[in-house]
C-alpha positions in Angstrom: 0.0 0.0 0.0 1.0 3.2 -0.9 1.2 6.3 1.7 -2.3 7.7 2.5 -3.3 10.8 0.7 -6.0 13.1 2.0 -8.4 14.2 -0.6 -11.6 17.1 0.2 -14.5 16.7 -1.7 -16.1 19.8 -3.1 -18.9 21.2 -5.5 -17.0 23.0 -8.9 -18.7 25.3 -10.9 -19.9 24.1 -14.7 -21.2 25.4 -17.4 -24.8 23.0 -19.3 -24.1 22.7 -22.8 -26.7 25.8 -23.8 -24.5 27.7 -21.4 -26.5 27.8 -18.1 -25.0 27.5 -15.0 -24.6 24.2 -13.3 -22.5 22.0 -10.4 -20.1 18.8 -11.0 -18.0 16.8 -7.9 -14.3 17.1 -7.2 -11.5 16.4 -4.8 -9.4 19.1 -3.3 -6.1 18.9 -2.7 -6.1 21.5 0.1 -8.6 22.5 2.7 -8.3 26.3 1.3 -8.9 25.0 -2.4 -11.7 22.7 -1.2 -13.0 26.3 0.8 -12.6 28.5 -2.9 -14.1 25.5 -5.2 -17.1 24.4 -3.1 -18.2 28.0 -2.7 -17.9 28.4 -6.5 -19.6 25.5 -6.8 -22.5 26.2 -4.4 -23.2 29.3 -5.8 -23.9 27.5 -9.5 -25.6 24.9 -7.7 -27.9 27.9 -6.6 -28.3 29.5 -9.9 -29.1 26.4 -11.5 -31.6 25.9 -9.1 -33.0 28.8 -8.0 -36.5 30.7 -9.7 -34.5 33.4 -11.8 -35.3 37.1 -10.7 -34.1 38.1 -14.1 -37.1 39.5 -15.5 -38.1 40.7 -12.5 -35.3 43.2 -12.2 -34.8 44.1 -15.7 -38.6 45.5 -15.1 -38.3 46.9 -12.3 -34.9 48.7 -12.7 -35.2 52.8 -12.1 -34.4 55.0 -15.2 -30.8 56.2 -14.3 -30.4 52.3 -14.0 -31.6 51.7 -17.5 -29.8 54.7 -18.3 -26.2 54.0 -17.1 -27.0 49.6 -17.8 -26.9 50.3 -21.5 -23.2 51.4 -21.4 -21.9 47.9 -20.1 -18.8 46.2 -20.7 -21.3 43.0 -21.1 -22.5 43.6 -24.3 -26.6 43.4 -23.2 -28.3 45.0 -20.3 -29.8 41.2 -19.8 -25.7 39.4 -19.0 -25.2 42.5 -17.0 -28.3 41.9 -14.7 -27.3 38.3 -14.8 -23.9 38.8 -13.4 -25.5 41.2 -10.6 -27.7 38.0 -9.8 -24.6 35.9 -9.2 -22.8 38.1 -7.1 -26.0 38.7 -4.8 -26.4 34.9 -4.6 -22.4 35.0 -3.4 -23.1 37.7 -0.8 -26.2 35.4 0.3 -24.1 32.7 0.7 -22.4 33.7 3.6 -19.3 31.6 5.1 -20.9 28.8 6.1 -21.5 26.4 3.3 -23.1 23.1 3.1 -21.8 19.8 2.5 -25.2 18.0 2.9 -28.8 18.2 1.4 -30.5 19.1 4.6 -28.1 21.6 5.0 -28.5 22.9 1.0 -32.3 23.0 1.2 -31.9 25.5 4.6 -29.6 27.6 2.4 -31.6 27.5 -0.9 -34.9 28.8 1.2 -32.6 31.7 2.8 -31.3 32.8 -0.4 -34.4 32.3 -2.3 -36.0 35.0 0.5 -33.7 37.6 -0.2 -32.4 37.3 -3.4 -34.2 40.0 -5.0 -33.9 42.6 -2.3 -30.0 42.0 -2.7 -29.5 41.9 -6.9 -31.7 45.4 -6.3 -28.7 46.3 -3.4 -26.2 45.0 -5.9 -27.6 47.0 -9.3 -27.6 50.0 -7.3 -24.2 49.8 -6.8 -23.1 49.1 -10.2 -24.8 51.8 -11.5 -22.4 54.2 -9.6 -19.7 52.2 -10.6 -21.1 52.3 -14.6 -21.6 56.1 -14.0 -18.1 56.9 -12.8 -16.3 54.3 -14.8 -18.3 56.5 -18.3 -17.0 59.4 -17.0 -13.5 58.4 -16.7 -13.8 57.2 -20.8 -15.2 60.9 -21.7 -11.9 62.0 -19.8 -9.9 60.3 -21.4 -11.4 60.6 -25.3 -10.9 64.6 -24.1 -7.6 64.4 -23.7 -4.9 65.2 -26.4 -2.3 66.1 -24.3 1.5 64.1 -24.9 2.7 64.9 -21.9 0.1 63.2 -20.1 -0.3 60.0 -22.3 1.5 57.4 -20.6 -0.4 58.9 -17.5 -3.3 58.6 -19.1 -2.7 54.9 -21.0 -2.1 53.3 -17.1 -5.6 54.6 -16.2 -6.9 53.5 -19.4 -5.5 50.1 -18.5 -6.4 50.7 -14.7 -10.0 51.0 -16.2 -10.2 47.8 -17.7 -8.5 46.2 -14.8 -11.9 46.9 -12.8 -14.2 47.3 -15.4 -15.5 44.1 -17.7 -16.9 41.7 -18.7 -18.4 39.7 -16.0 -16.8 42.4 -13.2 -19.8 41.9 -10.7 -19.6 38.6 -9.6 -15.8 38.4 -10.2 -15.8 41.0 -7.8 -17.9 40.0 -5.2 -19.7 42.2 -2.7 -17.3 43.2 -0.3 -14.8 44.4 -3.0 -17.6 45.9 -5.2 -18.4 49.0 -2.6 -14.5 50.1 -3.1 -14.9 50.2 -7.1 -16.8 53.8 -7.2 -13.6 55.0 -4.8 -11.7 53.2 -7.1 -13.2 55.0 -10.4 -13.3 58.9 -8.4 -9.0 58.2 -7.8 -8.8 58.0 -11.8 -10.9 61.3 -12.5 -8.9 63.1 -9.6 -6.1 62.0 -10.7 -6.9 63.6 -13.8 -7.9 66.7 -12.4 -4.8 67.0 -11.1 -2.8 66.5 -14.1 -4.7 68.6 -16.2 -4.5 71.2 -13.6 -0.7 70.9 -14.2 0.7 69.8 -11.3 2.8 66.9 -10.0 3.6 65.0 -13.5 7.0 63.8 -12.0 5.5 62.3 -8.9 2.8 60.5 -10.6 5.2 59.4 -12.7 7.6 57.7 -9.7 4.5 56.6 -8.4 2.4 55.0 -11.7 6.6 53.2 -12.0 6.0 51.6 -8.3 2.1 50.7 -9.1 3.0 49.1 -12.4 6.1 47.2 -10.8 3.7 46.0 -8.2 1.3 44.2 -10.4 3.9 42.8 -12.5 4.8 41.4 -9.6 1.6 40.1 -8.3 1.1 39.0 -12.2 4.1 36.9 -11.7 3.3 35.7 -8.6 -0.4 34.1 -10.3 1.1 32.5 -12.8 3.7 30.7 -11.0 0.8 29.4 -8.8 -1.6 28.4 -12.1 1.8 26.9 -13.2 2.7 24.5 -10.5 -1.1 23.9 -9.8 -2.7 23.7 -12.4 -6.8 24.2 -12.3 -7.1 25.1 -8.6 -7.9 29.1 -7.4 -6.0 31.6 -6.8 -5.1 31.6 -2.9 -6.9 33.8 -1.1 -4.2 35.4 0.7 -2.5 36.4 -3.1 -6.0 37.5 -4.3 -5.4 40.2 -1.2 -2.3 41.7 -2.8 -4.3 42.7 -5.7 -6.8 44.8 -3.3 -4.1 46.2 -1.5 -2.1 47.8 -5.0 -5.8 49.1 -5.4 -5.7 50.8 -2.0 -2.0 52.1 -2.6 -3.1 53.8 -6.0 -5.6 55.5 -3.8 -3.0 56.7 -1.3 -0.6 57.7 -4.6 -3.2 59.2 -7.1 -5.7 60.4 -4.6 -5.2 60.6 -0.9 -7.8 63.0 0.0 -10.2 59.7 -1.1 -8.6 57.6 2.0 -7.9 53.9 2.0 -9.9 51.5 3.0 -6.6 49.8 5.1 -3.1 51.1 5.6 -1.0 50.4 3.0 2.2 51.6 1.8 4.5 49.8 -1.1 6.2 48.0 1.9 3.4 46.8 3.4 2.1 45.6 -0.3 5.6 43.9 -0.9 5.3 41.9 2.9 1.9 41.1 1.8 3.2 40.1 -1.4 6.0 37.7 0.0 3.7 36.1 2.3 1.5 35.3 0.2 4.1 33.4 -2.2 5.8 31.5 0.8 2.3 29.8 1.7 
């Protein structure tokens, strides 16, 4: 006999062949991966499951909604309200998930309560995040300026960074309320440079943010390297947040951070994270 190897079953996420969401069985090969993967997995379980609120809340959205939801990264104002749905379901979820059917069906009944009171909390949110993230673009199509275009190409890229395609659920709640913060750094950022002002410092400092993320890049894909198929530790997912927080203390202080954070503290964080 070989030595014994300990395996945790979890729920994955899948995908039914017309594209719906939908749950398959797996073994873990950590307790954090089974933690990430069954909580994926619950959450597709869910939306395959649940009674869909979608037409609902395309309905029932206010005018500024319908408004703002048409200038999407999603492509229709239908996958946008779809990916609201998912990340409402993930904030439902809550931290206790369930590895039995009793324990499902007690979770199914709680989320199927509140689910449409939270997509409504989630598209309200997104629509200050769609506003702000619009007004950043018509910023940036303003702008002629030379001396301000590889400024203005790393909050191009910053934009994107936040903003597409499926953004809400990937996301999540928690991180979501920090994105509108997130979107008013780029335009003050831009006020300041147009104003004039401080083009060498946000120089040194857009060189330390974009060294950062190449770092953190680097740090992913040695992880999806040597483990192939599993997520992301949580603890590295942390790093990303916290190069967030430290463009906010670089571009846009008066804003304030949501933790301290420094480019020390984001490099500590940083080798932490890749010694676990």
């Amino acid at each position: 006999r070989g030595p014994a190897i300990t395996g945790y079953p979890s729920l994955v996420p899948e995908t039914t062949p017309d594209g719906g969401p939908a749950a398959g069985l797996t073994v873990a090969r950590s307790a954090e991966d089974q933690a990430a993967w069954h909580r994926a997995g619950v959450i597709r379980l869910l939306l395959a499951t649940l009674p869909s609120p979608q037409r609902y809340v395309l309905d029932h959205l206010d005018n500024r909604e319908k408004l703002t939801f048409t200038q999407n990264p999603h492509g229709s104002v239908d996958s946008l309200v779809a990916d609201c749905t998912q990340a409402a379901v993930d904030r439902l979820v809550g931290d206790e998930l369930p590895f039995d059917e009793a324990a499902f069906r007690a979770l199914f009944d709680r989320v199927r309560a509140d689910l449409i009171d939270t997509v409504f909390a989630v598209t309200s949110l997104v629509e200050q995040v769609l506003s702000r993230a619009a007004q950043v673009r018509r910023r940036l199509k303003g702008s002629v300026s030379l001396a301000l275009a590889p400024a203005l190409s790393d909050v191009k890229a910053h934009l994107e960074q936040l903003v597409f395609p499926g953004f809400v659920a990937a996301t999540g709640w928690e991180r979501l309320q920090h994105l509108p913060r997130y979107l008013q750094g780029m335009l003050t950022r831009m006020d300041r440079l147009d104003a004039g002002g401080h083009l060498q410092r946000d120089g040194q400092h857009m060189a330390v943010v974009q060294g950062l993320e190449d770092e953190f890049d680097a740090a992913v894909a040695a992880h999806r390297a040597r483990f192939a198929g599993t997520p992301v530790p949580a603890e590295l997912e942390r790093v990303r947040w916290l190069i967030e927080e430290l463009r906010v203390s670089f571009f846009a202080q008066e804003l304030g951070t949501a933790v301290s954070v420094s480019e020390k503290r984001v490099r500590q964080a940083l080798a932490r994270a890749t010694r676990a």
